[in-house]
C-alpha positions as CSV (number, residue, x, y, z in Angstrom):
1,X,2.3,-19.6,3.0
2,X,0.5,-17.0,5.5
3,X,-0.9,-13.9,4.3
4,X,-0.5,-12.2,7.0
5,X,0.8,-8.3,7.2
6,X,2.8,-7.4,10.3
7,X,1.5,-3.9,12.5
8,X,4.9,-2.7,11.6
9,X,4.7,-2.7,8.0
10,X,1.5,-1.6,8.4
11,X,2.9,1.6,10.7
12,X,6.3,2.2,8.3
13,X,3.8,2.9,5.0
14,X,1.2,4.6,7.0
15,X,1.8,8.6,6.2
16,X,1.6,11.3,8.6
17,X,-0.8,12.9,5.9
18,X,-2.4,12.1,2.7
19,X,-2.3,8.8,1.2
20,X,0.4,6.2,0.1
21,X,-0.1,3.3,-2.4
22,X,1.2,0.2,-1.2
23,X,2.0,-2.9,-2.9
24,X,1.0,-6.1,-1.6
25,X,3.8,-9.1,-2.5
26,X,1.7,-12.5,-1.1
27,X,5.4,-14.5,-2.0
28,X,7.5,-12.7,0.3
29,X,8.4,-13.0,3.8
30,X,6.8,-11.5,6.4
31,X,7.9,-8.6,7.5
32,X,8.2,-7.7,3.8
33,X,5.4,-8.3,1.9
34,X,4.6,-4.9,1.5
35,X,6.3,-2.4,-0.5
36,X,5.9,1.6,-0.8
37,X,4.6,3.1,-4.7
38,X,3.9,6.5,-4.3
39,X,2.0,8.9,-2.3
40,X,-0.3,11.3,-2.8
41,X,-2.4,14.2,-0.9
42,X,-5.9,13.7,-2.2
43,X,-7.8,10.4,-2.1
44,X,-9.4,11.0,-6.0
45,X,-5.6,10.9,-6.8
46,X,-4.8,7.8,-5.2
47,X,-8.0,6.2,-6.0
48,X,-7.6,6.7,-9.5
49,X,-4.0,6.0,-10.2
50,X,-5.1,2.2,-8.6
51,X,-7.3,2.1,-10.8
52,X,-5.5,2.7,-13.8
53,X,-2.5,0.4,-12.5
54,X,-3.1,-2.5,-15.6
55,X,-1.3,-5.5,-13.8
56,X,-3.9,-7.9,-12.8
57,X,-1.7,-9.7,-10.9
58,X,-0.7,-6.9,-8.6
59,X,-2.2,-6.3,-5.2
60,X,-2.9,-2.8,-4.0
61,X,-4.0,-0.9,-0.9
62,X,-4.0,2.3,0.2
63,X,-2.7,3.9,3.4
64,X,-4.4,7.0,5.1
65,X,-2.5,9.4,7.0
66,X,-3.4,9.6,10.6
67,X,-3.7,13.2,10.5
């Protein structure tokens, strides 16, 4: 199995502003391992809604806008 993200998932959850929280799945395909959770305009907001997210077993990251 390859863990690798494709530059077009990365581009299709990267915002045009603010900050989207993007789940990682390592088990699917690539192409579309990752998957869109919600976004948000401040990073303390983001930040801390990953951090309160209690599934051990999920992945997170989060997207910056490129604005």
């Amino acid at each position: 199995m390859s863990s690798e993200i494709t530059e077009q998932e990365k581009l299709v959850h990267t915002p045009e502003s603010g900050f989207n929280l993007v789940g990682i799945d390592p088990f699917e395909v690539p192409g579309k391992r990752l998957y869109f959770i919600e976004h948000f305009n401040r990073y303390q907001d983001a930040l801390k809604t990953k951090k309160e997210r209690k599934n051990p077993e999920e992945y997170l990251i989060l997207y910056s806008g490129v604005s």
